[in-house]
N, C-alpha and C positions, 0 to 999 in steps of 0.2 A: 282147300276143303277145311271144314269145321275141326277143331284138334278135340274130339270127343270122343270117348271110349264106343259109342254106340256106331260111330262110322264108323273105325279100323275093323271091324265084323265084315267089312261089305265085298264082295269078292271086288276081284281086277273089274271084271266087265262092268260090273254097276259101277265102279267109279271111275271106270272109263265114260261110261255113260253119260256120269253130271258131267263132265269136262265137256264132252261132245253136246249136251245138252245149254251147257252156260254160253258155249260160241255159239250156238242156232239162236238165242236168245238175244246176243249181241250182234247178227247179224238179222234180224226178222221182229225184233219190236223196236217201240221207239215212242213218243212223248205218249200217242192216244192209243195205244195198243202195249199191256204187257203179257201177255200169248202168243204164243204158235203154235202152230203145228206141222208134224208130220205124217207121213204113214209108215207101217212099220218097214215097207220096203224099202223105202226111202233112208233111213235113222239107219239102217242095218247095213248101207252102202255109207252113208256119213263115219259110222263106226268101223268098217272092213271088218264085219262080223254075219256071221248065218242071221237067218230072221230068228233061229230057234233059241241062237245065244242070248238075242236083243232081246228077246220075251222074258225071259228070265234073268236077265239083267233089269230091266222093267220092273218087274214083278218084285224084285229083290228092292230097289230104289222107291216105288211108288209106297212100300212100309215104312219107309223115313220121313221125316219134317224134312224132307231137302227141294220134293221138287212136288208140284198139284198134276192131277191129270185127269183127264174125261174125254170122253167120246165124240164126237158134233157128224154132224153132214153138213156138204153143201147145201145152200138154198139156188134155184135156178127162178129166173122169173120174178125176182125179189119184188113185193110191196103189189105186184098185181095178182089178178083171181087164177092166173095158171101158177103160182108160185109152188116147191115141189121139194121135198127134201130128196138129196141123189143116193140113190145106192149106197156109192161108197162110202162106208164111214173114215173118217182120218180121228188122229189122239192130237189134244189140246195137250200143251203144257205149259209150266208157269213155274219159276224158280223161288224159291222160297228164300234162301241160305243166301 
């Protein structure tokens, strides 16, 4: 991690976070893709943490320059006229640092 006064602020779990967030990264992008994603149940099983902790571990990290994040759906049916965004929402992320 960055040796910067504004990190050492971050609890354990947000900086548990980037770490668990820097290996999803290095296991799920690559030359034409620098994003992933998870969902939060998912990230919160990567972490062996509650999803309540995750969120706020989140929350806490997503106010730093360290990592981007946004919401997407699936697309089903891609590029024809039944094409259909799904329900579930999953979180985009992107490593900054």
């Amino acid at each position: 991690m960055v040796n910067d006064e504004k990190y050492i602020k971050l609890s354990i779990n947000a900086k548990w976070l980037f770490v668990v967030l820097n290996e999803l990264e290095q296991r799920y992008t690559g030359k034409n893709k620098n994003f992933f994603f998870r969902s939060n149940e998912d990230l919160a099983v990567d972490m062996g943490v509650s999803v309540r902790t995750l969120i706020r571990a989140k929350n806490e990290l997503i106010k730093t320059d360290l990592i981007h994040s946004w919401q997407a759906h699936f697309i089903t049916n891609e590029g024809t006229p039944y094409e259909k965004r799904s329900e579930e929402r999953i979180t985009c992320y992107r490593i900054l640092k």
